[in-house]
C-alpha positions as CSV (number, residue, x, y, z in Angstrom):
1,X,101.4,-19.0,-10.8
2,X,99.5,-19.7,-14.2
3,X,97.0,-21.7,-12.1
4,X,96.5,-19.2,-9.7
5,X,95.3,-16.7,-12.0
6,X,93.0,-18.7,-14.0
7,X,91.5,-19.6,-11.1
8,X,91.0,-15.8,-10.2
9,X,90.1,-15.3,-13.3
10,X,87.0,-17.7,-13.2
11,X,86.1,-16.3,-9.6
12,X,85.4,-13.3,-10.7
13,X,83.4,-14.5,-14.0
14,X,81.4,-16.2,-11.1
15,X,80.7,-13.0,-9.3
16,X,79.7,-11.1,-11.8
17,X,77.6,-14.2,-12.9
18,X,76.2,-13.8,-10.2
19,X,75.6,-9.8,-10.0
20,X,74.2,-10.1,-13.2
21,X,71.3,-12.2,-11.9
22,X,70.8,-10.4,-8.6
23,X,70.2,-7.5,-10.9
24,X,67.6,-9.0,-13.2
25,X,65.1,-10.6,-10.3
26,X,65.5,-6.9,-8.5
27,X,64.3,-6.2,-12.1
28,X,61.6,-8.5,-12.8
29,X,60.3,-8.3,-9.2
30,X,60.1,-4.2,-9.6
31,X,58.2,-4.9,-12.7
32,X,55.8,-7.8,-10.8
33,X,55.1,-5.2,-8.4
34,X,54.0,-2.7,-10.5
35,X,52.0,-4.9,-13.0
36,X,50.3,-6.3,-9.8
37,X,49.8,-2.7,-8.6
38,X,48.2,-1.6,-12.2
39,X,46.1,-4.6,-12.2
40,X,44.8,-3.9,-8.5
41,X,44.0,-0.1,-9.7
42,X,42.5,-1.2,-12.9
43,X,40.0,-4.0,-10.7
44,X,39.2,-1.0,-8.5
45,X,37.8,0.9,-11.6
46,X,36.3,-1.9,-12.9
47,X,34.5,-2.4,-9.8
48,X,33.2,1.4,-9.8
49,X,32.3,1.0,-12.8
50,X,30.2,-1.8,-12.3
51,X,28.5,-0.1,-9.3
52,X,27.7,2.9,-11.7
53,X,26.1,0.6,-13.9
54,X,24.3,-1.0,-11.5
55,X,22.8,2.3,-9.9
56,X,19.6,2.9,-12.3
57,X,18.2,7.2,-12.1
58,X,15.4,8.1,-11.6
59,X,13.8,11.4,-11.6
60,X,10.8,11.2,-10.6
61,X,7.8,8.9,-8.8
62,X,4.4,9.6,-8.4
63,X,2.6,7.7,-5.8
64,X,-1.1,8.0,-5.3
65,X,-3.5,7.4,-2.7
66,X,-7.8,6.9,-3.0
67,X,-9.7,9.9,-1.0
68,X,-10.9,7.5,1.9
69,X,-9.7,9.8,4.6
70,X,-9.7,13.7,4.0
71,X,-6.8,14.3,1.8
72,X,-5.0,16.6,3.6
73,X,-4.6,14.5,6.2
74,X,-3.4,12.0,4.1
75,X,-0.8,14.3,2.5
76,X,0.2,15.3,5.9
77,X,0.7,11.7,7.2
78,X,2.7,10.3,4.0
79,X,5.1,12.9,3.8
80,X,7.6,10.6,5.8
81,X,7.2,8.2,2.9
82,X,9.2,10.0,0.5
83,X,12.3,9.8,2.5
84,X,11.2,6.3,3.2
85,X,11.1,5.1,-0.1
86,X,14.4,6.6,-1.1
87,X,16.1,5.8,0.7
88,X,15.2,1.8,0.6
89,X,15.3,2.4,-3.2
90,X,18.7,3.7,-3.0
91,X,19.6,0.3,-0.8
92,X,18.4,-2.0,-3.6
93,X,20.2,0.2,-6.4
94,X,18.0,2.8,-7.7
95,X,18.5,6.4,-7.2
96,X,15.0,8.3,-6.9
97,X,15.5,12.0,-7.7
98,X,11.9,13.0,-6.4
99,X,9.2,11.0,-5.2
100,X,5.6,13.2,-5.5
101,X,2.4,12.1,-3.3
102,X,-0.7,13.3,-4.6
103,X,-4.3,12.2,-3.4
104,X,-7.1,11.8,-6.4
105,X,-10.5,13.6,-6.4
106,X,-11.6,9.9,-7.0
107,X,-10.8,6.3,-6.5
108,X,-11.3,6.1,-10.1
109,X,-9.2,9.0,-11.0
110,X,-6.2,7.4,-9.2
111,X,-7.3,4.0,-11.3
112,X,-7.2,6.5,-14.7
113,X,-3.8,7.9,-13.5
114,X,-2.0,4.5,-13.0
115,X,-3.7,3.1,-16.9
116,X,-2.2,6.2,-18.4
117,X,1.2,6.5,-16.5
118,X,0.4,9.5,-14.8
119,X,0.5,7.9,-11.9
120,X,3.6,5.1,-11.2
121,X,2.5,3.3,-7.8
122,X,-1.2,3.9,-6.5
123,X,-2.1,2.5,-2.9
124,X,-6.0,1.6,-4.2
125,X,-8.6,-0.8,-2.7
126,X,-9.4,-4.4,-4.9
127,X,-12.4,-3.1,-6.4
128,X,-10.1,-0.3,-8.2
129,X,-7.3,-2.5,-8.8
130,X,-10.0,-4.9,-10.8
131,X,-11.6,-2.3,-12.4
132,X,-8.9,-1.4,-13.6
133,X,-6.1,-3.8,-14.0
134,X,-5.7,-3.7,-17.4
135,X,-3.6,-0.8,-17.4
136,X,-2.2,-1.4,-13.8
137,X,-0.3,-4.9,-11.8
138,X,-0.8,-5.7,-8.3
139,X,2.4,-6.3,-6.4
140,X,1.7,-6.4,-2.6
141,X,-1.7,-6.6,-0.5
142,X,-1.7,-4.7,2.8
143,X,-2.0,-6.7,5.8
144,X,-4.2,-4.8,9.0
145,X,-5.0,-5.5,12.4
146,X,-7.9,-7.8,13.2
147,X,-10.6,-7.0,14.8
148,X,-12.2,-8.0,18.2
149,X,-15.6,-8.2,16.4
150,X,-15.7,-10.6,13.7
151,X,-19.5,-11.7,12.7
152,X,-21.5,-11.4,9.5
153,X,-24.2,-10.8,12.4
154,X,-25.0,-7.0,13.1
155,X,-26.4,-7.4,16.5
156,X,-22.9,-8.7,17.8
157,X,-21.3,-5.3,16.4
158,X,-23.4,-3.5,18.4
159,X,-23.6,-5.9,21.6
160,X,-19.7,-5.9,21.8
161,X,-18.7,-2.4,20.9
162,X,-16.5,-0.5,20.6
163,X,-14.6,-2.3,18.4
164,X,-10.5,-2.8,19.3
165,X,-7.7,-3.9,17.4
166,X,-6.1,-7.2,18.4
167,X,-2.2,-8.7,17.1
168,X,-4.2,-10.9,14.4
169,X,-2.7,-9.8,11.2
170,X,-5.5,-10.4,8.1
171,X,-5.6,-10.4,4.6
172,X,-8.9,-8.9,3.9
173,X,-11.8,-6.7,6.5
174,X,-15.6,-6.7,5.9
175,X,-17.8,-3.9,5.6
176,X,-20.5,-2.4,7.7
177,X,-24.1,-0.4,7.0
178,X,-24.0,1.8,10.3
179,X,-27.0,4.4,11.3
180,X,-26.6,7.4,13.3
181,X,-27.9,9.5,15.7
182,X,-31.2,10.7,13.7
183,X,-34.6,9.5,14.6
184,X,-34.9,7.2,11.5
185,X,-31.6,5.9,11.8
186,X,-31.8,4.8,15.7
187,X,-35.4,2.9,14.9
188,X,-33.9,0.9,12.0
189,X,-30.6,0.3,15.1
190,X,-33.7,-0.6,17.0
191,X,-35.1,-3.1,15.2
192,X,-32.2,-5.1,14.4
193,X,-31.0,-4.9,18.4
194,X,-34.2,-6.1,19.0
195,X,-33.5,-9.1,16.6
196,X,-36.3,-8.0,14.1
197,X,-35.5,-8.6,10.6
198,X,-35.5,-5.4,8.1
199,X,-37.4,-5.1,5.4
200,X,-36.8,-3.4,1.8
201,X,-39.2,-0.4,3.1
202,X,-37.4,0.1,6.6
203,X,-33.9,0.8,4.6
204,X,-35.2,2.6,1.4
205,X,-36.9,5.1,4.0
206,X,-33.4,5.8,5.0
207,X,-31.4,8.5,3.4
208,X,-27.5,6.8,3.0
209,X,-24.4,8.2,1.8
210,X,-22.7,6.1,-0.3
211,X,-19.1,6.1,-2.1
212,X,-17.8,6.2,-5.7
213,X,-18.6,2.7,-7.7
214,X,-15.3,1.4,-7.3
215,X,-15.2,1.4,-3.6
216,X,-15.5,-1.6,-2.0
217,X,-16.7,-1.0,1.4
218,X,-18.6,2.0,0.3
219,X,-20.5,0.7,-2.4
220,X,-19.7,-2.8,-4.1
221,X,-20.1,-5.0,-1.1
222,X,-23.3,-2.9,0.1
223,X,-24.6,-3.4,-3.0
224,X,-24.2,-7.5,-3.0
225,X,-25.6,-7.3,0.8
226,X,-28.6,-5.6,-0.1
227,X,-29.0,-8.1,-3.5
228,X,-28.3,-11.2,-1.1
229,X,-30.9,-9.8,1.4
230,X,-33.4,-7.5,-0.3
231,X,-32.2,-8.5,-4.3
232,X,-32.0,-5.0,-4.8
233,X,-28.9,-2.9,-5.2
234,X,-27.8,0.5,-4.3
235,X,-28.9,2.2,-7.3
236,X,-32.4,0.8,-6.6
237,X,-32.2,3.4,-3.1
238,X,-34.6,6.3,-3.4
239,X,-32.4,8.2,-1.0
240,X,-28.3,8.0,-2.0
241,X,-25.8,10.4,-2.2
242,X,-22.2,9.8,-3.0
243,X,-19.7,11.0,-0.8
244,X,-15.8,12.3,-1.6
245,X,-14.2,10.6,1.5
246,X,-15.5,8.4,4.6
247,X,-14.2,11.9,7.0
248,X,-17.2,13.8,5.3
249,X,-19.9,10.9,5.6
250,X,-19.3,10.6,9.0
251,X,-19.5,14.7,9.0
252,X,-23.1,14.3,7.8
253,X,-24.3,11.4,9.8
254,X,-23.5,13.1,12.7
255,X,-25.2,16.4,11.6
256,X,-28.1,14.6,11.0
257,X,-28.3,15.2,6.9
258,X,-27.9,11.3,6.3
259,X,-29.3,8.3,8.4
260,X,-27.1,5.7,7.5
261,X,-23.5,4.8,5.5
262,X,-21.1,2.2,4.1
263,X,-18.2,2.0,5.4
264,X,-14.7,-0.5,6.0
265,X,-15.3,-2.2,9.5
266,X,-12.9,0.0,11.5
267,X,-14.0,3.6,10.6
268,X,-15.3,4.2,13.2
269,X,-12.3,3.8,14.9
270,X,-10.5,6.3,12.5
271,X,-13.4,9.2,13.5
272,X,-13.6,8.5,17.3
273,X,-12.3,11.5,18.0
274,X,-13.4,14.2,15.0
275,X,-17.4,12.6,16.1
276,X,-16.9,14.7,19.3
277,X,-14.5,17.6,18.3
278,X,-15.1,18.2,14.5
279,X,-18.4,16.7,13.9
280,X,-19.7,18.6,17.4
281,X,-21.5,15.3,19.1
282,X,-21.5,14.9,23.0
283,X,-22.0,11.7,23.5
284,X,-19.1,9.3,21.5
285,X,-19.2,7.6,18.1
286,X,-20.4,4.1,19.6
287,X,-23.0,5.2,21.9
288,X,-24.2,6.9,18.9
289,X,-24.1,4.6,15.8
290,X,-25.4,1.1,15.4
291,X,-24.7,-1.4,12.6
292,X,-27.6,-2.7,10.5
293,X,-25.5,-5.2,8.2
294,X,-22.4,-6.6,7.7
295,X,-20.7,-7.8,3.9
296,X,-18.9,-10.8,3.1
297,X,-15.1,-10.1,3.7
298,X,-13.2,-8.1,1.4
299,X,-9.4,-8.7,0.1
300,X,-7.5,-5.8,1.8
301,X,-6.3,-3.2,-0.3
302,X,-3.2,-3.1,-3.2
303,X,-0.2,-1.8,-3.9
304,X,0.0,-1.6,-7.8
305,X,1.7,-0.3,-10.0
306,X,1.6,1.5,-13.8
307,X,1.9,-0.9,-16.9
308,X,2.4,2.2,-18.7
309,X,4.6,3.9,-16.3
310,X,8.0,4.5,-18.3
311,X,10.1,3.5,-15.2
312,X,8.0,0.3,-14.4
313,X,10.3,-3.0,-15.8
314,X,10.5,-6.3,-13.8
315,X,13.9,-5.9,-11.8
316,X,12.0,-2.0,-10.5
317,X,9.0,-3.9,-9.6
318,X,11.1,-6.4,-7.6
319,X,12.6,-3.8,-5.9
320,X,8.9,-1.5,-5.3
321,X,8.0,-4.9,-3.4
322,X,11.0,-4.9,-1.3
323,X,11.1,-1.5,-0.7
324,X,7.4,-1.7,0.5
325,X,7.9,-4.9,2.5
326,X,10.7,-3.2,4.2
327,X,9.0,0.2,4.9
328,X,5.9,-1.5,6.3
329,X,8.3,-4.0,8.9
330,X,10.0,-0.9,10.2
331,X,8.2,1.4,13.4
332,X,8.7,4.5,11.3
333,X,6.9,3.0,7.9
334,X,4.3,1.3,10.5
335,X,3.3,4.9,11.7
336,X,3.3,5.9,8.3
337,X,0.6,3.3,6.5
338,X,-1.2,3.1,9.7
339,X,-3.6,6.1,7.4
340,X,-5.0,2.9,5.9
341,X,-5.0,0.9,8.5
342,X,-2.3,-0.7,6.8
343,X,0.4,-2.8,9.1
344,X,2.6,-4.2,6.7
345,X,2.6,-6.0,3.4
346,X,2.9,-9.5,1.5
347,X,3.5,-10.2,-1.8
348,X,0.1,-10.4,-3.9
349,X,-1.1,-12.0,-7.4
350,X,-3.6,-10.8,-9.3
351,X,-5.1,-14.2,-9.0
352,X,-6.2,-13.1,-5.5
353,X,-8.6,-11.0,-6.2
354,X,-10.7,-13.3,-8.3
355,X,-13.8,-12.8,-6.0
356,X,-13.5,-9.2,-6.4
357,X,-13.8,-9.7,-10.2
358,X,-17.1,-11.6,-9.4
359,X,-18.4,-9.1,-7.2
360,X,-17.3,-6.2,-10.2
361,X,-19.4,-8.6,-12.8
362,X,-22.6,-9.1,-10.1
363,X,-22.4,-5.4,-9.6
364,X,-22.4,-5.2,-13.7
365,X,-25.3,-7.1,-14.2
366,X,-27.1,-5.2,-11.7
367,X,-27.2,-2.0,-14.2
């Protein structure tokens, strides 16, 4: 009887030995759960965290663009852009408050806005970014569409027009001295589709509307032609007059108040229409101009950017490229650049633009 209750006895030490455990891993595991939970809530926030630090502000861009078509127009067509650029921005981690497109009375005054900060990103030709890289950095170089007329010789411009766009994508375009529909300017056209050479007196009888000193089409690369050909420059013209965009040359060679211009290869392309609707001609643009001389080629124009700009560091420059690359692969930032004849973009060094700095120095030493 003494045997059978010890044994009882030590029964029920075992169950509750046992009890006593059961109720200490329920514990433990309660509490394992809710560290775990805890931890997983407190990663969470770390992780927001993180992605709030990582998301830079910004309030405001300014992006500006050189006066080669009629600003308005301009205006008009980049307003997509803004959106655009946001919104690729907000992709690579920056959040763009406003972005503010403004189009300078100048080339040189979108050159003076990017030196002092004014201006964050300008959309400039190589002969502005040279003149004046000191205060701005190249980041991309706009690629375009090729041309179906590539010669340095006049008479095949004018033998093969019009002049058509092919897939080629290029890195630089040439410039082009192209008469008009005035008596002087069609027996200058004459001589050269005659395969008579020019002289000195033949073009500096001409009156020619020229563009601001930074522009490479409208007046550096016109200048080296006529000091490759004539070694005279176009300061040495008796007849020049500068003009505020390539919309109003064209206006005045088809009016008759110039006889010839300088202009990028595929203007005329870009005022097919206004020549018979704005600028009031009847017959079209290509029955009615003629080239007279062709530049070397030029290195297509820039994307750069502000070294002053307070929002301009290395990771937001990055990020400008990529944005920009992105924008100009897609059909809706295609139609957008397509105002420069722009098709897309690669990355650029300022190293690339080394001939332009020889052609700014030539141009120098001409004055």
């Amino acid at each position: 009887m003494k045997r059978l209750f010890a044994m009882m006895i030590a029964g029920a030490s075992v169950v509750s030995m046992l009890a006593g455990c059961g109720s200490k891993t329920a514990e433990t595991a309660a509490e394992t759960t809710t560290e775990a939970t805890e931890a997983t809530e407190s990663a969470d926030a770390t992780e927001e965290s993180a992605d709030a630090a990582e998301t830079v502000k910004i309030d405001k861009l300014t992006i500006g663009f050189v006066p080669s078509r009629e600003p308005d127009e301009i205006v008009t067509a980049t307003e997509p852009l803004k959106q655009l650029l946001t919104d690729e921005l907000a992709t690579l981690g920056y959040e763009v408050g406003e972005v503010d497109i403004t189009v300078g009375t100048s080339y040189e005054a979108v050159g003076e806005g990017l030196s002092a900060g004014t201006i964050d990103i300008g959309l400039i030709p190589g002969g502005t970014y040279v003149l004046y890289d000191d205060g701005c950095d190249v980041l991309l170089t706009a690629t375009r569409d090729g041309l179906s007329i590539e010669s340095p010789n006049a008479k095949d411009w004018n033998d093969n027009k019009p002049t058509e766009p092919t897939e080629d994508q290029v890195t630089f375009y040439r410039a082009l001295i192209i008469t008009g529909p005035s008596e002087a300017g069609k027996a200058v056209a004459a001589k050269v589709d005659a395969g008579e050479e020019l002289t000195w007196e033949d073009l500096d009888g001409l009156n020619w509307s020229v563009m601001n000193s930074s522009s490479s089409a409208g007046y550096i690369y016109p200048s080296l032609w006529l000091q490759a050909n004539y070694e005279k420059h176009v300061t040495d013209l008796s007849h020049a007059v500068q003009s505020d965009s390539y919309g109003n040359a064209f206006a005045r060679l088809a009016s008759g108040q110039i006889d010839v211009l300088c202009c990028y290869a595929d203007a005329r392309r870009d005022n097919e229409e206004k020549w018979t609707t704005e600028y009031g001609r009847e017959a079209s643009i290509w029955d009615e101009t003629s080239v007279i001389g062709v530049t070397d080629g030029i290195y297509n124009d820039t994307i750069s950017v502000s070294k002053t700009s307070p929002v301009m560091d290395d990771a937001f420059k990055a990020a400008l490229s990529k944005a920009f690359i992105n924008i100009g692969n897609s059909d809706a930032g295609k139609e957008v650049i397509s105002i420069y004849n722009h098709n897309g973009y690669v990355e650029a060094n300022a190293a690339d633009y080394d001939s332009e700095r020889a052609a700014q120095e030539l141009i120098k030493s001409m004055n």
